[in-house]
PABAMAR-160420 format. One record per residue (C-alpha): residue number from 0; z, y, x. Coordinates in steps of 0.05 Angstrom, whole numbers, padded with zeros to 5 digits. Layout:
// residues N
<NUM,<Z,Y,X>>
...
END
This chain:
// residues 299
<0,<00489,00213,-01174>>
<1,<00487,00287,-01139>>
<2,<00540,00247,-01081>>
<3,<00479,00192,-01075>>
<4,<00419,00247,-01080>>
<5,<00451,00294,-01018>>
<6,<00465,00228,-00985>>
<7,<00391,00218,-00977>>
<8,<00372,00277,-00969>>
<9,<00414,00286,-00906>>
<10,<00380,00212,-00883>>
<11,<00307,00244,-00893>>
<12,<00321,00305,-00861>>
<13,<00364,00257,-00801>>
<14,<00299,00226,-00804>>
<15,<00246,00277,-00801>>
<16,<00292,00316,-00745>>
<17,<00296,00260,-00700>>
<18,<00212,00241,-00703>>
<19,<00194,00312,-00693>>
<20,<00254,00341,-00645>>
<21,<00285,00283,-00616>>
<22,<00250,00228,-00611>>
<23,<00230,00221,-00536>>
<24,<00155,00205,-00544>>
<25,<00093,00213,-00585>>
<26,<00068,00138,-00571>>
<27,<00094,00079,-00542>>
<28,<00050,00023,-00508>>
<29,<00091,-00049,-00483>>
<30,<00053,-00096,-00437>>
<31,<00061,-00151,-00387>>
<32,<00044,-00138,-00316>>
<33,<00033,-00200,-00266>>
<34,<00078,-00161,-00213>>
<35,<00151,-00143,-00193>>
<36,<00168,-00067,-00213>>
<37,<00163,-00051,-00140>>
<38,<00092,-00066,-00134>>
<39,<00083,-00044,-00209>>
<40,<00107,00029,-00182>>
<41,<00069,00040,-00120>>
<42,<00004,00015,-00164>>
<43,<00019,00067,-00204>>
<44,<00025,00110,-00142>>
<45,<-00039,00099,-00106>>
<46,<-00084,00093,-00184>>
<47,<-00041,00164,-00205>>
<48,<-00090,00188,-00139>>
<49,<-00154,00174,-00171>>
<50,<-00145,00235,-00221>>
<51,<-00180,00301,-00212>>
<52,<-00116,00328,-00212>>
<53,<-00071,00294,-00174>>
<54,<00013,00309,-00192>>
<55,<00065,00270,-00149>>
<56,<00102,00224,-00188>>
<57,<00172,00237,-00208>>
<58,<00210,00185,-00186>>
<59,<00289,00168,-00204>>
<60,<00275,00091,-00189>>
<61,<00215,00040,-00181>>
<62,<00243,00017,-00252>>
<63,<00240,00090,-00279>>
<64,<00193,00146,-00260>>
<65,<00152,00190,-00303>>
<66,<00080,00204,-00282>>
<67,<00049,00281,-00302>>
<68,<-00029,00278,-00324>>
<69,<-00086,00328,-00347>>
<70,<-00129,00309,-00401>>
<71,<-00179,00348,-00430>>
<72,<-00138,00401,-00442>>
<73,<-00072,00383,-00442>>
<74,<-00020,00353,-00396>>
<75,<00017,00284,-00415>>
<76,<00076,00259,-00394>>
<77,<00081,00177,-00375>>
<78,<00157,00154,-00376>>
<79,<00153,00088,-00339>>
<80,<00202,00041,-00356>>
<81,<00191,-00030,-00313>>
<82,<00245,-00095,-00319>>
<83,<00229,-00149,-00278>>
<84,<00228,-00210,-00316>>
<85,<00217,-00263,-00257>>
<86,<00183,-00264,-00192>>
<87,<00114,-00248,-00207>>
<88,<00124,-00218,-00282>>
<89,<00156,-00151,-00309>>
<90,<00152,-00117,-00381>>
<91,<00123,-00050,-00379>>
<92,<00137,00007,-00421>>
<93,<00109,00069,-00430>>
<94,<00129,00130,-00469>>
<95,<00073,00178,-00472>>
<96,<00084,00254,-00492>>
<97,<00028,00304,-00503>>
<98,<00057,00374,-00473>>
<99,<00009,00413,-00512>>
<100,<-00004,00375,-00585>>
<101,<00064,00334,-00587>>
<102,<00084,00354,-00662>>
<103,<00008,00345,-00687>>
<104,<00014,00280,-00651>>
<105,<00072,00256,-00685>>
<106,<00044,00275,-00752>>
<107,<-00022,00239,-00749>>
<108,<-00002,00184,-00706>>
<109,<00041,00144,-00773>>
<110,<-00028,00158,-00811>>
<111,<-00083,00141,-00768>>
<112,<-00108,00110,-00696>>
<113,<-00114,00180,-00666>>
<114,<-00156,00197,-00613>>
<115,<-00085,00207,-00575>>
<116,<-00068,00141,-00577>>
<117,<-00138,00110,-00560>>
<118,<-00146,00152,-00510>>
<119,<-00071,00128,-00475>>
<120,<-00099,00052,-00484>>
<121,<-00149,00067,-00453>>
<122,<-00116,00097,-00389>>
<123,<-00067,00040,-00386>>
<124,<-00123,-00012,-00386>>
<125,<-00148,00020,-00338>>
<126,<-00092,00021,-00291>>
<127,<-00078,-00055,-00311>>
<128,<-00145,-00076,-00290>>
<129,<-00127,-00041,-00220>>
<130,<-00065,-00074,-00217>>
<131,<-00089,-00137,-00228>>
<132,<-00142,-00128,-00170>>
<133,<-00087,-00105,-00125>>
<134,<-00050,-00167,-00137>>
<135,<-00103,-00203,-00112>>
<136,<-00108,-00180,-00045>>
<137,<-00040,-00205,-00021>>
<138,<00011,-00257,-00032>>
<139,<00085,-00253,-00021>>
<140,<00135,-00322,-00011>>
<141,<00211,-00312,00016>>
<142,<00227,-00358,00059>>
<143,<00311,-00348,00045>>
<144,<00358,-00326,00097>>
<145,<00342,-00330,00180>>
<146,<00374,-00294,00248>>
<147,<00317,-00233,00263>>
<148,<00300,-00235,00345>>
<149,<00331,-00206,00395>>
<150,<00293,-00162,00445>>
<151,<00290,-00118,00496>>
<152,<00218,-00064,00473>>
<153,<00175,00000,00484>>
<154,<00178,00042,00420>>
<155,<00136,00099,00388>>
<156,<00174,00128,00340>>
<157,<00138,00156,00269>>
<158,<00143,00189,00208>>
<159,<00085,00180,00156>>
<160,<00081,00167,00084>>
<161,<00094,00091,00053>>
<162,<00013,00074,00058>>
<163,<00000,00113,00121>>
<164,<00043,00068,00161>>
<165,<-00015,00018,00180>>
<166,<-00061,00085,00207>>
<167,<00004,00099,00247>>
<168,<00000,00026,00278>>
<169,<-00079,00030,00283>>
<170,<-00072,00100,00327>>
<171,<-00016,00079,00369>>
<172,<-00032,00003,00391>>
<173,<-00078,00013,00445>>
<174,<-00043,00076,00469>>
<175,<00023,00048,00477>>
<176,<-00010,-00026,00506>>
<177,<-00053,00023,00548>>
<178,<00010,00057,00583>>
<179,<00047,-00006,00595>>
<180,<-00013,-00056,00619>>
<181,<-00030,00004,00668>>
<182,<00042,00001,00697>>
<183,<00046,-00072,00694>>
<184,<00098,-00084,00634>>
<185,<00096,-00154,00614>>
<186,<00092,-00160,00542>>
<187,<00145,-00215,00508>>
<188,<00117,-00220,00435>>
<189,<00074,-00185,00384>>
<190,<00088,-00119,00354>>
<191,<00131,-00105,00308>>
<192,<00161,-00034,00267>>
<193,<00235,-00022,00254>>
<194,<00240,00017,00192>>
<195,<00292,00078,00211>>
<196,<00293,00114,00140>>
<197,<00259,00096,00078>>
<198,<00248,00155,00029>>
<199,<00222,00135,-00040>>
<200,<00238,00192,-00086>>
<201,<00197,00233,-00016>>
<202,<00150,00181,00008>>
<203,<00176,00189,00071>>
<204,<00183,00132,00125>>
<205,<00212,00135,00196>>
<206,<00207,00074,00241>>
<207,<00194,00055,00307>>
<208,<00120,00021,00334>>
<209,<00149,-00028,00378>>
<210,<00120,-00079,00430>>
<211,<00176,-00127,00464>>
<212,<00177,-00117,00534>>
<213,<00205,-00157,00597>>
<214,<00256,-00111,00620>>
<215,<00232,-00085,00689>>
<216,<00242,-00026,00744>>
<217,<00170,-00004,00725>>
<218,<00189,00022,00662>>
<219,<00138,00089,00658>>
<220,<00174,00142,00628>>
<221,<00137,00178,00578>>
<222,<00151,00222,00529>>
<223,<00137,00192,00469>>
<224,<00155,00123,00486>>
<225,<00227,00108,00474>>
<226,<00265,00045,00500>>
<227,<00307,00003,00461>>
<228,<00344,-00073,00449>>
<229,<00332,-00109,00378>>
<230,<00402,-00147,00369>>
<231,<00390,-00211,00328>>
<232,<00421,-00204,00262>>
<233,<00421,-00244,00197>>
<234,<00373,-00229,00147>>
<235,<00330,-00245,00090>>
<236,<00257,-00264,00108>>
<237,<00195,-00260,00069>>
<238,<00121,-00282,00100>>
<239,<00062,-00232,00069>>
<240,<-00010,-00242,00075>>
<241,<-00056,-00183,00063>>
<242,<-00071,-00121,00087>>
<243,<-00009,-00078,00125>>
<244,<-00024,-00016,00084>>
<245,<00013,-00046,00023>>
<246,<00058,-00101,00065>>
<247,<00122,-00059,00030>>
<248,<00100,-00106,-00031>>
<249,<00143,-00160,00011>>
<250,<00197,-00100,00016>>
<251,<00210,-00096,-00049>>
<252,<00203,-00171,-00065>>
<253,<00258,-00180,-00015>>
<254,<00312,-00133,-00050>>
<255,<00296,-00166,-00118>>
<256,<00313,-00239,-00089>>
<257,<00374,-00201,-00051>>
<258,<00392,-00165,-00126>>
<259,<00379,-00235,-00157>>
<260,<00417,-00272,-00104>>
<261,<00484,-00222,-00099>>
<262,<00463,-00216,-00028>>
<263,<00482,-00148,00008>>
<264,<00425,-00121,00056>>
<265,<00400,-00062,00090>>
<266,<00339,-00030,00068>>
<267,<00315,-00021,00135>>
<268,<00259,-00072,00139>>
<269,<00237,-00108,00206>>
<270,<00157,-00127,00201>>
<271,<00126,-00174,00254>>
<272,<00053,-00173,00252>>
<273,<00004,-00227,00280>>
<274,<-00063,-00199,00278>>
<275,<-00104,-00139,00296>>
<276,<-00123,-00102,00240>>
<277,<-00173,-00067,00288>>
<278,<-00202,-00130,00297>>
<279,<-00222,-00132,00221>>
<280,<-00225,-00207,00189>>
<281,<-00201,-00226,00123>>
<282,<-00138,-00191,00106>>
<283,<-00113,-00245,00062>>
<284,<-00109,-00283,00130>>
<285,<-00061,-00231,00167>>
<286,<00006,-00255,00176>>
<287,<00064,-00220,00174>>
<288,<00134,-00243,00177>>
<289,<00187,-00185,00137>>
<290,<00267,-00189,00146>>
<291,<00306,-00142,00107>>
<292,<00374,-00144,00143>>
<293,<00430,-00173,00112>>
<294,<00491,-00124,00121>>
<295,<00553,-00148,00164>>
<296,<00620,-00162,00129>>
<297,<00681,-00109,00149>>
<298,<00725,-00163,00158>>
END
């Protein structure tokens, strides 16, 4: 009997050590979102800037990133855990630590609907109800596997964050078509940007601002247009309709199909863009065509 009694009392107090000292959250909330964990992260990105205080995000994946935020008077920690489940689904879970009132937490939470827990509801309907009217502002389909272009172009090369690519586009269009109309360069498509470097865990993103050119003697030479030949090259290709601040959602769709498909690629996106966004118009009605490059066999 005194074997069985120190047996359970080692369980309780395995028990009551892991709740209060180990376990790795105060609350737990599961849901459902509509998107794939790429576009589930960089929602959580741009709704994480709507808080008085804003604290970067601290990313190890767009599956798994925690998110820091001030409430009343403490600071709570969201652990982000994201698995896609298909194409346009993923199950979301959230582990939610109070900095400041974690072991009070944990001992009122088993007893009651604390104002803790409400409190996190709360937040993440909030940010599902913004994700679920960013989902409606574009559409992503892949269209499979196709050879990007070849072409000889005129290049600005940038550096930005993620969603300040489009401004980068918006500044430099008429300045680089300005410069090569005045010295008679005959454009040979629409724009496009090579991605050079894409930095998640930074938000970070080099590419160049291209326009293909005919290859001439008039070239100008300026200094911050470079020249450069596109060499066609198999690749995956998605088609994404919607505004270019947030045309990375076809970026991430891309590597899932390429995950899901045991396809190899390069995460150094090619966009091709068919309409003006200084032009305004419904953005649901830009078009752009997306190829994540496919990378070359060694044999």
């Amino acid at each position: 009997m005194r074997k069985i009694s120190s047996i359970i009392l080692a369980l309780v107090v395995g028990v009551i050590l892991w709740y209060f000292v180990l376990k790795p959250q105060d609350y737990q909330v599961n849901f459902k979102a509509k998107a794939i964990p790429g576009t589930v992260f960089e929602s959580v990105k741009a709704w994480n800037q709507g808080f008085d205080s804003v604290i970067p995000l601290d990313y190890e994946s767009p599956r798994h990133f925690r998110q820091t935020i001030l409430v009343n008077d403490s600071l709570q920690v969201f652990e982000w855990e994201i698995q896609r489940v298909h194409d346009s689904l993923s199950e979301v879970q959230v582990n939610i630590t109070d900095l400041d009132h974690s072991f009070n937490n944990r001992l009122a939470v088993p007893f009651s609907d604390t104002d803790f827990e409400k409190g996190s509801r709360r937040l993440l309907l909030d940010f599902n109800d913004f994700l679920n009217d960013h989902i409606k502002r574009f559409t992503v389909s892949i269209e499979g596997e196709e050879e990007i272009f070849s072409s000889f172009c005129a290049c600005i090369p940038l550096t930005t964050t993620t969603e300040g690519k489009a401004l980068g586009m918006m500044k430099n269009h008429n300045f680089l078509n300005g410069i090569l109309l005045q010295n008679q360069v005959q454009l040979n498509g629409p724009p496009f940007v090579q991605v050079v470097d894409w930095d998640l865990k930074n938000n970070r993103l080099s590419y160049n601002f291209c326009n293909p050119i005919i290859r001439s003697e008039k070239l100008p030479d300026h200094p911050d247009i470079v020249y450069k030949r596109i060499f066609s090259q198999n690749a995956l290709k998605a088609i994404y309709h919607g505004n270019y601040i947030t045309s990375d959602r076809a970026w991430f769709a891309l590597l899932d199909y390429a995950e899901e498909k045991n396809i190899p690629v390069e995460r150094t996106p090619i966009e091709v863009f068919y309409n003006n966004p200084n032009m305004g118009g419904n953005e649901l009605e830009w078009t752009t065509e997306v190829f994540m490059p496919i990378k070359e066999s060694d044999e």
